[in-house]
Every structure is written in structure tokens, then in C-alpha cells.
C-alpha positions as CSV (number, residue, x, y, z in Angstrom):
1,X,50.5,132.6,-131.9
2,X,52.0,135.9,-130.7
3,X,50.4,139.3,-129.8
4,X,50.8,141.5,-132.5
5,X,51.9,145.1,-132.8
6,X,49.3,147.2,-130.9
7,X,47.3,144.8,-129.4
8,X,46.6,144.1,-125.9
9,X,49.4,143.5,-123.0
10,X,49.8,139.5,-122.0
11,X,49.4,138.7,-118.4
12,X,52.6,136.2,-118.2
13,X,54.5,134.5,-114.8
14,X,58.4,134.6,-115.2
15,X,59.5,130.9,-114.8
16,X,63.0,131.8,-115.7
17,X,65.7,133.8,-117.8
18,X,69.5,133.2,-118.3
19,X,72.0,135.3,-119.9
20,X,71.6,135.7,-124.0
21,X,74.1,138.4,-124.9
22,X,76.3,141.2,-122.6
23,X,73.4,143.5,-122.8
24,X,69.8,140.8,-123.0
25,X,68.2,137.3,-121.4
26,X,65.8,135.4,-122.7
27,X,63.5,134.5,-120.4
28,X,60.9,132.1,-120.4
29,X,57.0,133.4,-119.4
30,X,53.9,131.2,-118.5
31,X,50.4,132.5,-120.0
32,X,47.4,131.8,-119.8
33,X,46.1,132.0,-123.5
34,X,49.5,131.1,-125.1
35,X,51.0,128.5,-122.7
36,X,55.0,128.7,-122.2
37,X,56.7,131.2,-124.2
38,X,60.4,132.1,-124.7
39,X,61.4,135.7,-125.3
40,X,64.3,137.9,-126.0
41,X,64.5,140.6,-124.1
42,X,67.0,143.2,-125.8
43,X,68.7,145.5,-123.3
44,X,67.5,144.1,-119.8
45,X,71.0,143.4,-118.5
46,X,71.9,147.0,-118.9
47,X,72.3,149.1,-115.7
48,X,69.9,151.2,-116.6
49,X,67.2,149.2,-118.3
50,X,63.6,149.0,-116.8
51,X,63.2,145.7,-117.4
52,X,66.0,144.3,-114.6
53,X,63.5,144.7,-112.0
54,X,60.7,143.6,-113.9
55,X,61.7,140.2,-115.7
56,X,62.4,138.4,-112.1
57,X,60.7,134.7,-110.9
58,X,57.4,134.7,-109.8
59,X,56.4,138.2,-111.2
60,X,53.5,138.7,-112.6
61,X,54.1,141.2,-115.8
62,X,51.8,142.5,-118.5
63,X,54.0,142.4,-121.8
64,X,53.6,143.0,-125.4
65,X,55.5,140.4,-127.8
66,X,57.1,140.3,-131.4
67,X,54.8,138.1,-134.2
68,X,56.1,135.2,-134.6
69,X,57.2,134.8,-138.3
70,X,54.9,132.6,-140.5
71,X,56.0,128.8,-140.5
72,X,57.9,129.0,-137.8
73,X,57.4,126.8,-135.1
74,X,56.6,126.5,-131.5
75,X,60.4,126.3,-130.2
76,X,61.5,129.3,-131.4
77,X,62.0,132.6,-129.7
78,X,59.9,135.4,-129.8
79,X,60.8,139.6,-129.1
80,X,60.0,141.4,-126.0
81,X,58.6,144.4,-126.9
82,X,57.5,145.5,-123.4
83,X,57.0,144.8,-119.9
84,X,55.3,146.1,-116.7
85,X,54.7,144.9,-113.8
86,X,51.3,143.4,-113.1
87,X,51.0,143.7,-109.0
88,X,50.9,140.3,-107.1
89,X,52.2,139.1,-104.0
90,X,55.5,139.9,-102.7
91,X,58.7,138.3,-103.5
92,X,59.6,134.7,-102.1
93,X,62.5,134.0,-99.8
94,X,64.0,131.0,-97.6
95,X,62.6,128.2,-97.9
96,X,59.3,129.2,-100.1
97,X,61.7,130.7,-103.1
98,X,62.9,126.8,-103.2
99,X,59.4,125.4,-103.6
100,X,58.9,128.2,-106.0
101,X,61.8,127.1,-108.1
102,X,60.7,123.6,-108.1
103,X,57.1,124.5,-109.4
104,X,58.9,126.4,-111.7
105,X,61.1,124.0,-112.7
106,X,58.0,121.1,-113.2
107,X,56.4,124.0,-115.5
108,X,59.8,124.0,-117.8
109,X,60.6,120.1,-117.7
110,X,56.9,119.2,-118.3
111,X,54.9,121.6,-120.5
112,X,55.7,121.7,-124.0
113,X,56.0,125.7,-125.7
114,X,53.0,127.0,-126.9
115,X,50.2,124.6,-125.2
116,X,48.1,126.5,-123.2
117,X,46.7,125.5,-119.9
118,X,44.3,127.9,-118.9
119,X,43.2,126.2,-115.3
120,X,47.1,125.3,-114.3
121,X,48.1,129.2,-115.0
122,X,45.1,129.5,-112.7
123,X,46.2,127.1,-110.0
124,X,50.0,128.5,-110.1
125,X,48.1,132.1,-109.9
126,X,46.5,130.9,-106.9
127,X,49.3,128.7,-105.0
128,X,52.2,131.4,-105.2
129,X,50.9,133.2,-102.5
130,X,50.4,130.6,-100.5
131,X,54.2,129.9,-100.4
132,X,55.2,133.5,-99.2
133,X,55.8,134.9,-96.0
134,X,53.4,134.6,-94.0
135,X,52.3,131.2,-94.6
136,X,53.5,128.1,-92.1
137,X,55.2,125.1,-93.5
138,X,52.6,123.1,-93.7
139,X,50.2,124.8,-95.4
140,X,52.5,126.5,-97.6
141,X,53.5,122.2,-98.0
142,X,49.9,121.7,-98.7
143,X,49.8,124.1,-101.5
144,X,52.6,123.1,-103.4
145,X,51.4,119.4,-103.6
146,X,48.4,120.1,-104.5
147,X,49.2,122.6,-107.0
148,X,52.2,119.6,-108.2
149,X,49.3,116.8,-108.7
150,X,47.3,119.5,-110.8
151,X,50.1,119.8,-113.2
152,X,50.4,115.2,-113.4
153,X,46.8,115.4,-114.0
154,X,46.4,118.4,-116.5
155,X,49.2,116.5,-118.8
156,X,48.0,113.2,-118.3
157,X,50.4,111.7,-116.6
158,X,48.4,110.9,-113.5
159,X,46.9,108.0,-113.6
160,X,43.0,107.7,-111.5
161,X,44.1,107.6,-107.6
162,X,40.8,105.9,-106.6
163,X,41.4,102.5,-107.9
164,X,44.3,100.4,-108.1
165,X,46.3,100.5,-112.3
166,X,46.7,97.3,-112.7
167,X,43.7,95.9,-111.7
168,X,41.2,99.2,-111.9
169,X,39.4,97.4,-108.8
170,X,38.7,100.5,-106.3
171,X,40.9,101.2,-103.4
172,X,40.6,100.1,-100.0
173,X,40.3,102.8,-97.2
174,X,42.3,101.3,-94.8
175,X,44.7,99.6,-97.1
176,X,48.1,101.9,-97.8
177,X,49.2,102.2,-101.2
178,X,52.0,103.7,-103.5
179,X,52.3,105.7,-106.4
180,X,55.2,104.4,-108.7
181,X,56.0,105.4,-112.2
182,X,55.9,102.3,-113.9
183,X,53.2,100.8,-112.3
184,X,50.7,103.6,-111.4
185,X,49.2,103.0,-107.9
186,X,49.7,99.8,-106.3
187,X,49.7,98.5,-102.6
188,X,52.6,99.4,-100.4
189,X,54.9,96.7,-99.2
190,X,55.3,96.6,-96.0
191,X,58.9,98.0,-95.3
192,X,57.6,101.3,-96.8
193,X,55.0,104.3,-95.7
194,X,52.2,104.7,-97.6
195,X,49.3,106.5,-98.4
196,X,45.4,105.4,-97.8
197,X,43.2,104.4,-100.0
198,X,40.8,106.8,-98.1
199,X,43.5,109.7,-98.5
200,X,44.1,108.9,-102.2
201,X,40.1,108.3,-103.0
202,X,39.8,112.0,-101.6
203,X,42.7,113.3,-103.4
204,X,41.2,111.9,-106.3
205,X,38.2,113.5,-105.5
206,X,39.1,116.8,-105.2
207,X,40.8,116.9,-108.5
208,X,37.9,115.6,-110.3
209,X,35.7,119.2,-108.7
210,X,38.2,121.4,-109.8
211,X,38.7,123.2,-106.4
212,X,42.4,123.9,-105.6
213,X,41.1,124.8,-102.1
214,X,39.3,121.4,-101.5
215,X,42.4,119.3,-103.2
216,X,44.8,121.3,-100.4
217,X,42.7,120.4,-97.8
218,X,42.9,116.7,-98.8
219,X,46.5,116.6,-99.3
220,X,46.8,118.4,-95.6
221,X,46.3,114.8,-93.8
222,X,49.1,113.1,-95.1
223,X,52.1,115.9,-96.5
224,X,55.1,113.5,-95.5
225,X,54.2,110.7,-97.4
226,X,52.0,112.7,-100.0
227,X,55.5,114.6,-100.9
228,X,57.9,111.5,-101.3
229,X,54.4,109.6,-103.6
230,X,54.3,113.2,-106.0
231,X,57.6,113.3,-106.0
232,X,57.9,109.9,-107.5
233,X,55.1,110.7,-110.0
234,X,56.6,114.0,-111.4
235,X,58.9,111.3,-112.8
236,X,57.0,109.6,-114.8
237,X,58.0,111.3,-117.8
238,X,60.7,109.8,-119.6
239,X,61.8,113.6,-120.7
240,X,62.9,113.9,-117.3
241,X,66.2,114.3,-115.8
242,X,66.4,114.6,-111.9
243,X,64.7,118.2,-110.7
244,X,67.9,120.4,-109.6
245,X,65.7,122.2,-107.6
246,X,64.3,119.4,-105.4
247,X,68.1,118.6,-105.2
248,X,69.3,121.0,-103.7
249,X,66.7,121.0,-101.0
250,X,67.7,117.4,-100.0
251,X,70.9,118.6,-100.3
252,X,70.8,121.6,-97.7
253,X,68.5,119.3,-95.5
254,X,71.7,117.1,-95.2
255,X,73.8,119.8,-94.1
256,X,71.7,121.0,-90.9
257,X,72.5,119.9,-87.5
């Protein structure tokens, strides 16, 4: 469903835009009420146009959009009427703009056009900030797998991290475990790192109360081995092909001294 004519702006995230024409992009928005939405927006390559500085990643931008004609369906594109910019934090750089790009990425690979997800437009609302300047590596790290297990569990592809898949007995604490994507979580063998039951219990906790603050603050104990296990469970839909953004990072990690 798009905003009609006259009605009020959309508060949107830019997750990306590529090159439609010599003179437009489409770009593709994350709202709140409407989910993820592609647009065409007419004119914003133009030197002149308003819109280049508006329609960049991570922005947040009030915009107005073309109805939808009647039948159509969810994949199709709909007009940009207008933009503006809707205030927010800053822009990222280094190493933040490439965990940026990989939530980013996760939002277009996993989320279907059109299905809204009020609480995760929240969540990435809240976790973008967390990533800029500013911020040390670890708990910008924190942030972005917390905000990455929100996502798995919001589109069901989490499974429960307090008890074992295949058995549904409960974890553990002192037992370490893993998180594969055929087989849900199941203990660690022993040539591998692996989480708690106690750390994955709490995890599991923190996602059932909803807090994005409390669910950060239990993913803070164990981020090495917490980012390799979320990793791994980002892949548990068969609709994805390897993230370019995450990469990339492994690849510029292999180039440093």
C-alpha cells in the first residue's frame, strides 16, 4: 500500500540505490508501516537535483510516494514524489560504514517487499548510532549482533537458544554449544569455540523482553565467538547467496600486516 497524493511524509532508512537511467536511481527504503519499498526516483543523478544528497545509506528521509496501481503486486516499483531529510546521526565511515552495509545488506537478502516490521525498523533506528564515530569496537560489535539476531528471530529463522533443536532438553550452563543452519543449536565439538549454554540462555532471554539494550549487554560477554555463531545463522535461508559485504571485510582483514 502506498502514500497517496497529499497525505502525510513516510519516515523511511535508505538501504540502497543503483543507477536506473542517465538522470534517476531506484533506491530501495525501509519503513516502518510499509516494510521494504523500492522507488524511482526521477532526476536524482542530475547535478543539480536536491535529492543527491538526500537519497544516501543510512539517512533517515521523510518522503512522499506514487499509489501503487490496483492489482499490482508487492515487487514492483513505486514513484518518488519527494524527499527530505529527517535529522539523525551523522554519516558512517571506516570500519562502521562496513557493518552498516552488512545490516543493510541482511535487510535486502532477508525481508520480503512490502512486510512490515515495525519493532526491527525500531531496532535498526536504534543500533545505527551505535556504529558511528564515537563508539569503540566492541560496543559498536555488540550492537550490530544484537541488532543481527533481532532480524533471525523477527523472520523466524531463529530457532529457541535456550534448549538444545534436536532434543528441546534445556541447555547446560557450562556446556559450549553451536549454532548451525541445518541443525539449530547443538553441542560444540571439541576442535571448535563455542558459546555457553549460560551466554545463549541469556541471549535468549533478552530477546524474549524486547530490550535491544538488555540483548547488547548479553551479547557483550562473548562477541568473537557470538559473530562467527550469527554469522552462520544469517544463513539459514536457502535464498541466500554469500553476503558481499561480510566479504569484503574478511577480505581487507587478510590484507593487513
Amino acid at each position: 500500500m502506498a502514500t497517496a497524493r497529499g497525505a502525510a511524509p513516510l519516515a523511511a532508512f535508505v538501504l540502497h540505490r543503483y543507477d536506473w537511467s542517465e538522470s534517476s536511481l531506484i533506491v530501495e527504503l525501509f519503513t516502518r508501516s510499509q516494510g521494504r519499498v523500492a522507488v524511482a526516483a526521477r532526476g536524482a543523478r542530475r547535478p543539480h537535483s536536491n535529492l543527491r544528497a538526500v537519497l544516501l545509506p543510512f539517512q533517515r528521509v521523510n518522503v512522499s510516494l506514487g499509489r501503487l496501481p490496483e492489482g499490482e503486486g508487492a515487487g514492483e516499483v513505486q514513484t518518488l514524489r519527494q524527499a527530505e531529510w529527517g535529522g539523525g546521526a551523522s554519516m558512517l565511515t571506516g570500519a562502521a560504514l562496513f557493518s552498516g552495509f552488512y545490516l543493510n545488506e541482511l535487510l535486502m537478502k532477508l525481508l520480503a517487499r512490502h512486510d512490515p516490521h515495525p519493532a526491527l525498523c525500531d531496532s535498526y533506528a536504534q543500533t545505527l548510532p551505535l556504529l558511528g564515530p564515537g563508539e569503540d569496537a566492541r560496543h559498536a560489535g555488540r550492537a550490530a549482533r544484537a541488532f543481527e539476531l533481532t532480524l533471525l528471530q523477527e523472520i523466524g529463522l531463529l530457532p529457541d537458544l535456550s534448549v538444545a533443536t534436536q532434543t528441546q532438553q534445556p541447555l547446560q550452563p557450562a556446556a559450549l554449544y553451536a549454532l548451525r543452519p541445518e541443525a539449530g543449536v547443538i553441542e560444540a565439538r571439541g576442535d571448535e569455540s563455542g558459546l555457553s549454554g549460560a551466554t545463549l540462555v541469556g541471549v535468549q532471554a533478552a530477546l524474549e523482553h524486547g530490550s535491544l539494550e538488555a540483548l547488547q549487554q548479553a551479547c557483550a560477554g562473548a562477541l568473537p565467538a557470538l559473530k562467527a555463531h550469527a554469522a552462520c545463522a544469517a544463513s539459514l535461508s536457502s535464498r541466500l547467496r554469500p553476503l558481499r559485504t561480510r566479504q569484503v571485510m574478511l577480505d581487507v582483514q587478510n590484507l593487513a600486516p
